[in-house]
N, C-alpha and C positions, 0 to 999 in steps of 0.2 A: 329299778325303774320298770314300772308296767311295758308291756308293748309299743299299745296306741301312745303311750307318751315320747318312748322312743323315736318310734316312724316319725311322729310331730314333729319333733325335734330335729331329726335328718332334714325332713321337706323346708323347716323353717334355714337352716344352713343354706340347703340349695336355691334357696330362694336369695340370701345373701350371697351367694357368688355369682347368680345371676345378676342381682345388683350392681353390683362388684365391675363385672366385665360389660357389663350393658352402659356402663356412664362412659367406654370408650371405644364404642363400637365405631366410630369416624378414625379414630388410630388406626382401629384396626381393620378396616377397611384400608386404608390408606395403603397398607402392607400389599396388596393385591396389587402384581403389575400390570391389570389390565384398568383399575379403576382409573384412574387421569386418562386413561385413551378412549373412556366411556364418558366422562364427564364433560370433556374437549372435544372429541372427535367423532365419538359415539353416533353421528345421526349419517354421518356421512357414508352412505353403503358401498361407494364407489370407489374408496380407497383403503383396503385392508390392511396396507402393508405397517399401520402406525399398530399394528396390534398383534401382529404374525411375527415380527422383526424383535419379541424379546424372546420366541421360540427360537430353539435348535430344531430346524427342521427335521435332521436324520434321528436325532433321539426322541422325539416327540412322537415321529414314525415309531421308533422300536417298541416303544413303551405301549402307544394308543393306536397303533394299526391304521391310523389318518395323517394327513400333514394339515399343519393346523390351520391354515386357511378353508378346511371343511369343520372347524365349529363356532359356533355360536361366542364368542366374545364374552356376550351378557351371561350366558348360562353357566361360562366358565370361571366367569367373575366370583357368580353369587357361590357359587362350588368351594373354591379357595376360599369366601368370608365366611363361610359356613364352618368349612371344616374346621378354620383355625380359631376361629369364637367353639366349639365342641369343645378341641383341645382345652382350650384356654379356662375351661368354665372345670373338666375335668382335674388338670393337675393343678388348678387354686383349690379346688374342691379335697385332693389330695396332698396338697401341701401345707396349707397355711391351716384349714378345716381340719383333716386327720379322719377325712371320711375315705375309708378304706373299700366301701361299696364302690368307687368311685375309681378303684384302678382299674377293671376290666375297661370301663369308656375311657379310660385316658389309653390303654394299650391299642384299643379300636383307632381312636383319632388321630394319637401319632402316627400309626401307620396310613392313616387315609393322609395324611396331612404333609408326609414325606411321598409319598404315593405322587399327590398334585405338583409336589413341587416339580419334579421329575420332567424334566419334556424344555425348562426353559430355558436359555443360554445359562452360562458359567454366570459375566460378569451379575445375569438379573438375580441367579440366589445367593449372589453373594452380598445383594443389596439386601435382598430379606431377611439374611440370616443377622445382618445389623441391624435394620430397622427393629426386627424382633428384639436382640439384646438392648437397646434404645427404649421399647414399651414397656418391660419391666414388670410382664406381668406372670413369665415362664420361669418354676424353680429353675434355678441353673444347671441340674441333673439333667433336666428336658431338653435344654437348650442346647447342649453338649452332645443328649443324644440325637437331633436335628442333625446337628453339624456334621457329627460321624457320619451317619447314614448318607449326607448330601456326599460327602467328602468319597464316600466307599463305591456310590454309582455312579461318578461324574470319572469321564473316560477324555476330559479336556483339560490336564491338569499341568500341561508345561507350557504355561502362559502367565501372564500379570494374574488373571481372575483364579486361576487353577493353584496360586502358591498363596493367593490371599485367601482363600475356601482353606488351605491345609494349615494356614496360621489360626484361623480361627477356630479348625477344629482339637487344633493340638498345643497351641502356646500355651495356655493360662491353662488349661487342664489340671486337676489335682490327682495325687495319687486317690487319694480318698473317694473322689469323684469316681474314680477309675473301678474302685472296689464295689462303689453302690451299684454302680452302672454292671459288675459283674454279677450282684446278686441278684441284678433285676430277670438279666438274660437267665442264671439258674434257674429263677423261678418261674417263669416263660416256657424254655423248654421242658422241666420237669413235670408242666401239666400236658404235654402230648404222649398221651398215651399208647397211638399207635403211629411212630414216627417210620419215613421209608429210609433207606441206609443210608441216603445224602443226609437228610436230619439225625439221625443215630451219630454220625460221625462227628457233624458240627457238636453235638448235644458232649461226644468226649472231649473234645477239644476246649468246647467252654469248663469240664470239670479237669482237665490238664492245668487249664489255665488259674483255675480255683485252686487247686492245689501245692500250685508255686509258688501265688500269692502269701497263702496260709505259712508255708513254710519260711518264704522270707528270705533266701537265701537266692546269690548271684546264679544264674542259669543262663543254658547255651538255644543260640537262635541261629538261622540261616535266612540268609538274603541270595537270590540268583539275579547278576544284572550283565550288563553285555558293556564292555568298554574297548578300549583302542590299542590298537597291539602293543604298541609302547605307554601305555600305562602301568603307573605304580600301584597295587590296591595296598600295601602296606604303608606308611613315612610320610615323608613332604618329598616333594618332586616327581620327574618323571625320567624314564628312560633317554638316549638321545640316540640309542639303534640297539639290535639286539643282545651286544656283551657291555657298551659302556651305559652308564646315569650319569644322569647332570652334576656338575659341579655344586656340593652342598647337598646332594640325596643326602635324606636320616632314613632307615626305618630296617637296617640290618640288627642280628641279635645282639653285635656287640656294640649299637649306636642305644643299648638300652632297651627295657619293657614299653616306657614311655613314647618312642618312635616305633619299635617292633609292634606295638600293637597299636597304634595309630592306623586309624581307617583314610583313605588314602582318593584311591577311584572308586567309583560306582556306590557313591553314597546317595543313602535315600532313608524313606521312614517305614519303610513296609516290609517286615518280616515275616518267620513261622516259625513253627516248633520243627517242621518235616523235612528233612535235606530233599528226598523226593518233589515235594510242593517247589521247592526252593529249585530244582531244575526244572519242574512247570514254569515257570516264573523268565527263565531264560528262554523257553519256547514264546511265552506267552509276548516277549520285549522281543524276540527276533520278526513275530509276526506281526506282530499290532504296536509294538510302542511307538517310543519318539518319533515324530519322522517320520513315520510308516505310510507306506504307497500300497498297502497290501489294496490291492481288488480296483486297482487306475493304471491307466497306459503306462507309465513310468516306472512302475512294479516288477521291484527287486526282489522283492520274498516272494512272489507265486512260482518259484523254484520246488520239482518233484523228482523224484529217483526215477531214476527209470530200469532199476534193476528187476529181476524176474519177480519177485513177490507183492510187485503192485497187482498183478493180474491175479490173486489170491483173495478174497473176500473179507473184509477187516474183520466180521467175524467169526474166521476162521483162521483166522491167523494167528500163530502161536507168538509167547513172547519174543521169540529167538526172530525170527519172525517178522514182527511188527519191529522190534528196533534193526532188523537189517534193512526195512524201506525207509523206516520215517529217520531213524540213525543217519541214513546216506542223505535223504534228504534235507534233513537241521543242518549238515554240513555243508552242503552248497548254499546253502540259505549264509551261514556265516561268514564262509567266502566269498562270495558276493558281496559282505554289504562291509566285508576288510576288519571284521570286530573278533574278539576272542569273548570266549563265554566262560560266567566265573560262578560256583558257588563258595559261599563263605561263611564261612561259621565264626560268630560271634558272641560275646560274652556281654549281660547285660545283670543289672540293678532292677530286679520287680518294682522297685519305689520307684523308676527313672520310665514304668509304661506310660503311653499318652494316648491309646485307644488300642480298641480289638474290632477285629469283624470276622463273625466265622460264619454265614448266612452261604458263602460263595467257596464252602469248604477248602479254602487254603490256610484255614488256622495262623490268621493275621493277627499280628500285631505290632503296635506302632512306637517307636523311640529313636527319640531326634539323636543323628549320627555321633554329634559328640557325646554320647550315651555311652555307645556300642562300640566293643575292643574284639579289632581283630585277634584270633587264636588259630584259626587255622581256613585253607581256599586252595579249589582246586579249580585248576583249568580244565573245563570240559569240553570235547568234542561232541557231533549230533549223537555217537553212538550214546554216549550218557544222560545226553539230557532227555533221549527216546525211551531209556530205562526210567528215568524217574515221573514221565508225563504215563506211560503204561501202567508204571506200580504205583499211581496216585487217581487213574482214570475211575478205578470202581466205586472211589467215595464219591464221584460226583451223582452215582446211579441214583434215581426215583422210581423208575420204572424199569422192569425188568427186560423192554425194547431198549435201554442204551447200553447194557452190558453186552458191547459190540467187539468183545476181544475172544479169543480161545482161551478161555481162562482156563484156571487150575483146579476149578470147581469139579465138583465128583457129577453135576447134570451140567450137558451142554446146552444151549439154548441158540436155537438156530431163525432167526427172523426173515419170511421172503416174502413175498407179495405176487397174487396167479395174475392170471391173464384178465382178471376183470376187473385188477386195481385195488381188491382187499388182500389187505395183510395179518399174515398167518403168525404164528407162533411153535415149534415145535420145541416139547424139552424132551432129552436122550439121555441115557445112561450112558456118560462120557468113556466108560469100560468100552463096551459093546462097541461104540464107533471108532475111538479111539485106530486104532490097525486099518479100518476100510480107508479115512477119509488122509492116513497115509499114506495110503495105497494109492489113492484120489490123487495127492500131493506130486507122487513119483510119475507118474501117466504127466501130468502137467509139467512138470521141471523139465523132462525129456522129450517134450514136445517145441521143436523147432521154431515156429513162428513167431515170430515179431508182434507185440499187441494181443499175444494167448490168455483167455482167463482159464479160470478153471470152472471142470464143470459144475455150474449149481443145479439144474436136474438131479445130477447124481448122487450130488450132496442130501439132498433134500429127500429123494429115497433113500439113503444112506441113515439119516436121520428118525425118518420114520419107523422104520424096523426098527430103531431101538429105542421109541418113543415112550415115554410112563404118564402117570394121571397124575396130574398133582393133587395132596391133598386138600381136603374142602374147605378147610380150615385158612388156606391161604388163597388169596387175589392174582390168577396166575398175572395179570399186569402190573401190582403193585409190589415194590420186591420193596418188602420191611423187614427189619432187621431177621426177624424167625422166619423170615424166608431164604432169607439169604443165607445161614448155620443151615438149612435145610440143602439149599444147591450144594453147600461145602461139604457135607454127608455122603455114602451110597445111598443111593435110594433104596428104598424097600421092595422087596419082589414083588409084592401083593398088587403094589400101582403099575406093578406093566402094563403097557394098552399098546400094543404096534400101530400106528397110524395116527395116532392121535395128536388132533393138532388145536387150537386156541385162536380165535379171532380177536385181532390187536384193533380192526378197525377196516 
């Protein structure tokens, strides 16, 4: 087939899915939870609240830097019909057609189109994401991938709305589904060709997860959650004080594999491959989960050490270090709030996955509890779970300002900000400083006062002297992977510079 008759041929498709999705543009309108408050209410200027009240005000904030009573209604209306007629034209376009030009605009609109969703209360998307299954005009791969992504950013999820979002994104789910949805994400990240080390890491994580698939075989996962001092996380029952269990406890070795490896307390659907992640996880439910009063008068977690190495610089502070403050302080945090902290390793069926998310590098993924056999759980205090949020922090880096630890890397990188509110960057030959900024250290520890930091003046000449140039070849802001093998390196004598400093901004 010539050219021109090809392209012909494309245009005359696209002109049938236009068709197609244009005979139900009032459906899909309808989808929009602003249209009925436009068509009913719309004239009246004077009362906003029929049109602000399906927004989450504080997520709406996070997302859009406004609270939504400063937009436009009508503009946000036509926004959402927009985007989700794009979507709709692209993946009929690539499903039912087999027009493959057509996945870049379908990867564009999904994302504009989870993007919009974003900002509304729980119960309203979880009216959309039915309405949507109801119009019938989304392959169910799309529809699936919707639900995850709603399901993965929504932070209101121990309610009515928040367990109906997590059935819809994970009940009917098929393994199959599961596999296409995993080539899609390969094929996604495999076209960033210059990814920073937060994407480098998701990008392993998605080919870990390829690879277990492939293989087929049972494999081990971790969950970190926070339960009650007399709970049982193996059996049926529970404790009734520290040496006896309830009358009819099951879940000892010799009550059988079937109760010994019975998952017990602190079930959920959200795992990992990383026991590390898996104690993020326990920090992340000690500060924010259930319940949580973090950052309101009543606030039981804004508990801090107050041992000597808070007056130390986070980054400056070595591992030993950082889990001797934030160690001391996870553990006031968990006696306070009367809970013990678990990680658990689990044994699961790859056929038995029901979604992933690795966008938020904690290499998730998801299988409903009676799935998942316990094998082995440990009780952690804050010192453990401060080791595994420390030795999980650098996958979150993008830029080379959040690697805020004294890491182990061969350049130090030292971030401060002068007197006139711009912030600098210095990187050091960790050799070279390594002995002064212990030296820094000892002067500080042996200094008596109450409320002492340490010096950053000194630091920071400390730093410059053993400053080097980075090569040109890399972004000193953007730390991607070959920048990153490059800090883990000595550096080379040639890029010595004494002084040499980097504007962050």
């Amino acid at each position: 087939m010539g050219q021109a008759k090809k392209k012909k041929e494309i245009i005359e498709k696209y002109k049938e899915v236009s068709s197609i999705i244009g005979k139900e543009k009032e459906k899909i309108a309808k989808l929009s939870p602003l249209q009925e408050y436009l068509l009913t209410e719309g004239k009246d200027k004077k009362d906003i609240s029929k049109y602000t009240d399906v927004f989450d005000e504080d997520i709406f904030y996070k997302y859009y830097k406004v609270k939504p009573n400063r937009v436009r209604p009508a503009d946000w209306n036509i926004q959402f019909i927009d985007t989700l007629t794009k979507l709709l034209n692209a993946d009929y376009a690539v499903e039912k057609l087999g027009l493959k030009q057509a996945l870049e605009n379908r990867e564009s609109a999904l994302s504009e189109f989870n993007d919009i969703c974003c900002g509304y209360k729980t119960s309203v998307i979880v009216n959309i994401l039915e309405e949507l299954g109801k119009l019938g005009l989304l392959a169910k791969i799309t529809e699936y991938r919707i639900r995850h992504y709603q399901y993965y950013e929504c932070d209101d999820l121990y309610n009515e709305y928040g367990r109906k979002l997590a059935e819809l994104a994970f009940n009917e789910i098929s393994y199959l589904n599961i596999v296409e949805m995993l080539s899609l994400e390969m094929d996604k990240r495999g076209k960033n060709i210059s990814p920073n080390l937060k994407e480098h890491m998701c990008f392993e994580d998605v080919k870990t997860l390829d690879a277990k698939l492939k293989k087929g075989e049972p494999f081990k996962i971790f969950r970190g959650f926070l339960i009650e001092p007399l709970e049982m996380v193996r059996g049926e029952g529970m404790r009734i004080d520290k040496n006896n269990v309830e009358e009819g406890y099951v879940g000892r070795k010799a009550d059988g594999n079937e109760y010994f490896r019975k998952w017990n307390a602190g079930k959920g659907i959200s795992f990992t491959f990383d026991k590390n992640i898996a104690a993020w996880f326990c920090y992340w439910q000690l500060t924010f989960g259930e319940k949580s009063t973090y950052n309101t008068p009543e606030d039981k977690r804004n508990i801090w050490s107050n041992r000597e190495s808070r007056g130390i610089p986070q980054q400056l502070k070595t591992r030993e270090e950082y889990i001797d403050y934030f160690g001391d302080t996870y553990q006031k945090r968990l006696d306070a709030l009367g809970k013990k902290a678990i990680v658990c390793e689990l044994l699961i069926d790859p056929k038995d996955i029901k979604g992933f998310a690795f966008s938020k590098v904690e290499a998730e993924i998801n299988v409903l509890p009676e799935d998942a056999k316990v094998i082995h759980y440990e009780i952690c205090g804050g010192n453990k779970i401060a080791a595994g949020v420390y030795d999980n922090n650098y996958r979150r880096a993008e830029e080379t300002a959040d690697l805020e630890v004294y890491s182990n890397t061969k350049v130090s990188i030292l971030n401060f900000t002068d007197e006139n509110g711009r912030m600098f960057q210095i990187f050091a030959n960790k050799e070279e400083i390594e002995d002064k900024i212990a030296e820094l250290k000892d002067v500080f520890y042996k200094d008596g006062r109450i409320g002492k930091t340490l010096d950053g003046g000194k630091a920071i000449e400390i730093f410059k002297d053993a400053a080097i140039e980075i090569p040109r070849e890399h972004n000193p802001k953007k730390l991607t992977k070959d920048f990153w093998d490059f800090l883990l390196r000595r550096p080379e004598r040639k890029l010595r510079k004494k002084g040499m400093m980097y504007v962050v901004s």
